[in-house]
N, C-alpha and C positions, 0 to 999 in steps of 0.2 A: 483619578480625575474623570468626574462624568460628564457626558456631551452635554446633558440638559445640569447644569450648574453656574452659576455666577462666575466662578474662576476662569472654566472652560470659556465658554460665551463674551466675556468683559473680556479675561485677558491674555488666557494662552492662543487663543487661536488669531483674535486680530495681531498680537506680536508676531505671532508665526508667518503670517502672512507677507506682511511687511518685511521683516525680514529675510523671508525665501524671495521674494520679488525681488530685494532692494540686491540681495548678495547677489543671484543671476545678473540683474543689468553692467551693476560694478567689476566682478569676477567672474562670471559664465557659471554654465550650467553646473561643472561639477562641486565647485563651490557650496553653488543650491541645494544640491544633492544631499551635504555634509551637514549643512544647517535642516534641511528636514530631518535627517536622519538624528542630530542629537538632540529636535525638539522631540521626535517621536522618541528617545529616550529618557528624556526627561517625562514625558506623557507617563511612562508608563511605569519609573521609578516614584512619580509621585504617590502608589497606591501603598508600595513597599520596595525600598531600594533593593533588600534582601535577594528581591528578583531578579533584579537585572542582573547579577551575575551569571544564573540560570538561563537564560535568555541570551547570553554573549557566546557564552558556550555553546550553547546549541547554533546558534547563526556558524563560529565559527570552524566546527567540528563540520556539519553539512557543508558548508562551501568547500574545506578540503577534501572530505569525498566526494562532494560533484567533480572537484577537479581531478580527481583520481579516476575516475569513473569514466571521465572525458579523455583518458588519455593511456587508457586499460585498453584493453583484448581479450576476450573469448572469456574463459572461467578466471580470471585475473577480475575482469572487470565484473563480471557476476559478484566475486567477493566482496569487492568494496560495495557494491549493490545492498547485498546481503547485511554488511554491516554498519550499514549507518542505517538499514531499518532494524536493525536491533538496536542499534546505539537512540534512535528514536522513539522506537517502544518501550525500549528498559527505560529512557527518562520521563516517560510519560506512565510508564506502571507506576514508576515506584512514587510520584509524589500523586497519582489520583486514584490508584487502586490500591495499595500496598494494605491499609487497613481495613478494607474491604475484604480482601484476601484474608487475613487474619482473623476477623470477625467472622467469616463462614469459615473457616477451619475450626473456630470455638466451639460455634455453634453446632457442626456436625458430626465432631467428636469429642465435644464436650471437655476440649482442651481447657486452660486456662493462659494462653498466651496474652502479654501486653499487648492493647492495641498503640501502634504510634500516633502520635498529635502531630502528622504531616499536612501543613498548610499547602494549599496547592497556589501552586503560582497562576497567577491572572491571563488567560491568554494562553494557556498551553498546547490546549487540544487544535486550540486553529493555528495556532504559529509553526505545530508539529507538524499537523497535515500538509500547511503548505510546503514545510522541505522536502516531504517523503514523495509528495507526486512530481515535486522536482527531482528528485534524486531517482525518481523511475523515470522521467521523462529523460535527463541526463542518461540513463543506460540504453533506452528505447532509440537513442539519436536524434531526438529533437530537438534537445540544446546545444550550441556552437560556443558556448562559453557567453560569459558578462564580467565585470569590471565588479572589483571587489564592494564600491560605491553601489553599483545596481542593486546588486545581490542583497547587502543590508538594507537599502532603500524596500526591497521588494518585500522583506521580512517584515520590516520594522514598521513603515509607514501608517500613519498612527491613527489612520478612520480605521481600521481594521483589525490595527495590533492585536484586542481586546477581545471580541467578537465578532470576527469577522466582516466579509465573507470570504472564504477560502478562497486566496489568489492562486493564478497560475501564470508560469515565470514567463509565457508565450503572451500570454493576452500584455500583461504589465511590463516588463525588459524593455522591450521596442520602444514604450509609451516613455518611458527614464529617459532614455537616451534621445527623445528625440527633441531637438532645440528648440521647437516652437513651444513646447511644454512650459518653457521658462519666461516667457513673456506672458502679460498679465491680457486676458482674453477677456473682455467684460461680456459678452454673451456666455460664455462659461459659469463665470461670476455670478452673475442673473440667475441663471438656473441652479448651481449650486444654494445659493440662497434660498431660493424657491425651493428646493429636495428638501434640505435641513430643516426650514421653519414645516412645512408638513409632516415631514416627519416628525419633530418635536411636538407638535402638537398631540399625533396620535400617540406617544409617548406622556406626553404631558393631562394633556386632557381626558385621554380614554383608559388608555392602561394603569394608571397610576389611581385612577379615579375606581377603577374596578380591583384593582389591590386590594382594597381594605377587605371588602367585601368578601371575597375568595379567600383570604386568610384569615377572616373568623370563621366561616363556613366551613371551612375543612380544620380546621383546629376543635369543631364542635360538631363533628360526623352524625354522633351518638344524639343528636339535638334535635335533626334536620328533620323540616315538615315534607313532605312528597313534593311539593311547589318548589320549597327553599331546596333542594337536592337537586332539582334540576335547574333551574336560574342559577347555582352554584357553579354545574359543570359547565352551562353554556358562559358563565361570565370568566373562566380560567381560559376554556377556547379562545373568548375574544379576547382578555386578558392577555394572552400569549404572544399572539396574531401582531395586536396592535405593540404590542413592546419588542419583538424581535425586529417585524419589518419597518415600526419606524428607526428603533438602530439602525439597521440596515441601510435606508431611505437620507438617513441624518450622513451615512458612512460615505452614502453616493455624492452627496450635494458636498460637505468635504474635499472629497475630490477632484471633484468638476471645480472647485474656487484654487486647488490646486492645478487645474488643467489635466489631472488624471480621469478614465472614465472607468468605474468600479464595478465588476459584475453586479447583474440585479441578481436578490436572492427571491423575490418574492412576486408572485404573479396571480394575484387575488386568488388564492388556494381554495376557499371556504365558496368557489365557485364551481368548483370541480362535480362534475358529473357520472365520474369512477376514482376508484385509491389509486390506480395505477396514474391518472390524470392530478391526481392531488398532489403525488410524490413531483411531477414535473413542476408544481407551480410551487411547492412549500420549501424551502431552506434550499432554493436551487442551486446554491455550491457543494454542498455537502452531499445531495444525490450524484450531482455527477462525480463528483469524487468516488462514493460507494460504487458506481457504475462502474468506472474508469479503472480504478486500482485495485478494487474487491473482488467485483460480481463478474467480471468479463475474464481476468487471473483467471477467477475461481473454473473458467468454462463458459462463464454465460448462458444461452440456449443454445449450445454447439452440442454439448456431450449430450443432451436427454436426459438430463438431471438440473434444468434451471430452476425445476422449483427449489429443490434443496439447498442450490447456490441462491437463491431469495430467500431462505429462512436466515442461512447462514449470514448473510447481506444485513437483514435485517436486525436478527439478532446483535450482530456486534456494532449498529449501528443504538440501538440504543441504549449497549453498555458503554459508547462511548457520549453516548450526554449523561451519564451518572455511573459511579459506583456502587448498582443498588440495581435488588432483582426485580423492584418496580420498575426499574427503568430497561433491564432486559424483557421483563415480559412484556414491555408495552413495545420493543420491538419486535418481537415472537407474535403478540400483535395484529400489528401493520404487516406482518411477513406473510402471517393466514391471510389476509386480507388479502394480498397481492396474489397468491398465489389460488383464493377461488375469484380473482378476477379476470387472472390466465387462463383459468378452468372454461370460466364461462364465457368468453369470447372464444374459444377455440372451440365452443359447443356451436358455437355460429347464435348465439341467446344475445339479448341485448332489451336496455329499460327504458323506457317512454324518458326522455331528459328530466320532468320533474321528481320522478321514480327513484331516478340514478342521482340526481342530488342531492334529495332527502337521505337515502339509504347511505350514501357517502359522509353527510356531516353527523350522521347520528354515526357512524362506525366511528370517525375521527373522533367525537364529542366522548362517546365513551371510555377509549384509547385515555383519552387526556387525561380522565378521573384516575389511571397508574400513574402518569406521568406527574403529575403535581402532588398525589398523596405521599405520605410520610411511609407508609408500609400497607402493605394489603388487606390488613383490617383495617385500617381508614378506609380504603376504596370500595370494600366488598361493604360495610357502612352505608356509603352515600350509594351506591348502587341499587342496594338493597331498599333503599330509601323512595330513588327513584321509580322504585315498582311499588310502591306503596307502603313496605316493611319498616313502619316508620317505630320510634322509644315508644316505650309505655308512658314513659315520662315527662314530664313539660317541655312542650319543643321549645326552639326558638326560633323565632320569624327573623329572619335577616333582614329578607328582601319586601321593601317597600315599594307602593303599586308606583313610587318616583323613580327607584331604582332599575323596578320592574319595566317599566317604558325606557331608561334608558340604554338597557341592554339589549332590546328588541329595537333600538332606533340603529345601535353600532352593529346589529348582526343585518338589519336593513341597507346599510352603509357597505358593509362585508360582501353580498351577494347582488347586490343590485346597480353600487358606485361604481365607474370608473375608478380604479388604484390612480396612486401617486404619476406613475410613471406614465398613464394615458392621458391625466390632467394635464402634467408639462407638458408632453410630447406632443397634444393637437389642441390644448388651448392656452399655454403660457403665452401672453407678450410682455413684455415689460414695459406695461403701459400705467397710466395712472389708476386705474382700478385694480390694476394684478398690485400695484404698488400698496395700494390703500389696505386693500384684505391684506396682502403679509404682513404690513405693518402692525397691521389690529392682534391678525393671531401670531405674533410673535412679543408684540407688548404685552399678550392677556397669557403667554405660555411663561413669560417671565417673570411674572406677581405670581405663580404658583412653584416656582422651582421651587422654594423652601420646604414645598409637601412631598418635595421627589423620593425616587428609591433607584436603587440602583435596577440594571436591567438583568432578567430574567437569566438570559442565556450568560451573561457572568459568570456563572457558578458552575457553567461545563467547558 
């Protein structure tokens, strides 16, 4: 079930609503609790039921080792530690790496092994991280325990189920439990609506709109004229941008109509002035996670070795958005990047701000042509392209000087706009004109869901 869908939009969400409101007033909160928790299963059985049993499991295997965990001592509770992060990695290898694995074992020894046709379940990779920084937070002593209701709530809860953003059971536990969450806050309401129709929009309108565009381009590497090669990588950039953080944006608003307030993941990144400053503003759950459970483990900058815990960092940070060695090396990547940005500030060096902008969006912009290609002769293609190395043969022109302006209008919007969350934050009211524009762009994002797609980061 997608957020930007008729289904979604008409029916599961005003049901939901109603009904988590009406069962608090009637029964109390934990009632509430019960009925979110089996709408957010139902959410996410509608893609394939198959999964939800995958997803049960795993909620209730982690909750018993948290509580084991919670009530361990010394190398007792290290074990249980230990193995619910295996029991987490093992079920997260085997349905999104397993063939992966297989296929470079083929290919490097020229085995002939079957690869398996494992369907990966919807939601893994964030439903996993969230237990596993619980279940290190749970051995660290920051968790006191939760009520079997929280704990599934925390998992399940269904702006995030899917693609996030990486919960933590500190920030959200307290928010479950506490009473006034259950009474209907129409200033919440206001702005949840207000998060979601902008978000949908930039989902609706920009990212979907530059779809097409980015998947004939890169389906036609061998085509691309020097122009269309680069209008190609910057429109998968914006592409990205706009469909992740309006997710995101849509996840927040969500919540707030729920009375939840949802990490932001997104802080105008493509404003950034260094990679190091990017990594803060771009997918900001999943760095601090890397930070938090990876990079700081690893040593962080204690031992005199933080660059290597940064490759390291990185590296596995982006064989966990694909199983594919475009998507390790575009973490390998971002990992150079960071680590000659450590370099060069510890030189005491430093770039005039428009300097350090430029040079930051063209590293990310290039990054991205791994991250979206099929394999690396696609990328080394359009790269190549990019410098001029264009076919012998008939190109093909993609992008039109209409297309062309409106990619340069959204990367204008990118670096120059206020984001979502400075809009609400110092200019929402819920007045007749705030009224009047969400109503327009939420009627104009609704005559186009029929052209939707599903979102990007789905598929990690």
């Amino acid at each position: 079930m997608l957020f930007n869908s008729y289904v979604f939009i008409i029916g599961f969400l005003p049901i939901t609503l109603i009904l988590y409101y009406l069962s608090a007033k009637k029964f109390g909160s934990q009632c509430a609790r019960c009925v979110l928790i089996l709408a957010s299963l139902f959410f996410y059985s509608w893609w394939d039921v198959r999964n939800l049993p995958i997803l049960l499991a795993s909620i209730l295997v982690n909750y018993m080792l948290a509580g084991r965990i919670l009530q361990s001592e010394g190398r007792t509770r290290k074990a249980w530690l230990i193995t619910g992060i295996l029991f987490d990695l093992g079920l997260l290898g085997y349905f999104k790496y397993t063939a992966f694995a297989v296929e470079t074992v083929n290919s490097l020894f020229q085995t002939g092994f079957a690869v398996p046709q494992i369907v990966l379940p919807l939601g893994i990779s964030f439903f996993t991280f969230t237990q596993i920084a619980c279940l290190v937070d749970s051995y660290r002593g920051e968790v006191k325990g939760y009520s079997k209701s929280g704990y599934f709530l925390f998992v399940t809860i269904f702006p995030h189920l899917i693609a996030g953003p990486i919960l933590y059971h500190k920030d959200m536990i307290p928010q479950f439990m506490d009473e006034k969450n259950y009474r209907l806050n129409y200033e919440n309401m206001n702005r949840g609506i207000a998060w979601f129709t902008l978000g949908l929009a930039k989902k609706v309108l920009i990212a979907d709109h530059l779809s097409k565009y980015v998947a004939e381009a890169f389906s036609h590497a061998d085509q691309l004229s020097m122009v269309d090669a680069w209008f190609a990588s910057f429109a998968y950039t914006l592409q990205l941008y706009f469909d992740f953080s309006g997710y995101s944006e849509m996840a927040i608003g969500l919540g707030l109509m729920l009375n939840f307030q949802l990490p932001l993941n997104f802080n105008s990144p493509y404003q950034s002035t260094s990679i190091i400053e990017f990594w803060r503003r771009w997918h900001m759950t999943l760095s601090a996670f890397l930070k938090d459970y990876l990079y700081i483990p690893l040593g962080g900058n204690r031992t005199g070795h933080h660059l290597r815990n940064i490759m390291i960092t990185m590296l596995l940070a982006g064989l966990w958005h694909g199983a594919g060695w475009t998507f390790i090396f575009w973490g390998g990547l971002h990992g150079l990047y960071i680590c000659i940005n450590h370099i060069w500030r510890k030189a005491g060096r430093s770039l005039p701000k428009p300097v350090g902008w430029l040079v930051t969006f063209m590293a990310v912009n290039i990054a991205w042509v791994f991250f979206r290609a099929d394999d690396f002769g696609t990328a080394f293609t359009i790269l190549s392209a990019m410098i001029g190395n264009t076919s012998s043969g008939p190109l093909l022109h993609i992008f039109t000087r209409e297309n062309m302006m409106f990619i340069a209008a959204a990367m204008l919007a990118c670096i120059k706009m206020p984001n979502v969350k400075s809009l609400i934050g110092h200019y929402f009211h819920p007045n007749k004109r705030w009224i009047f524009c969400l109503i327009v762009i939420f009627v104009y994002c609704l005559s186009k869901l029929g052209q939707g797609s599903e979102f990007l980061y789905f598929q990690f």
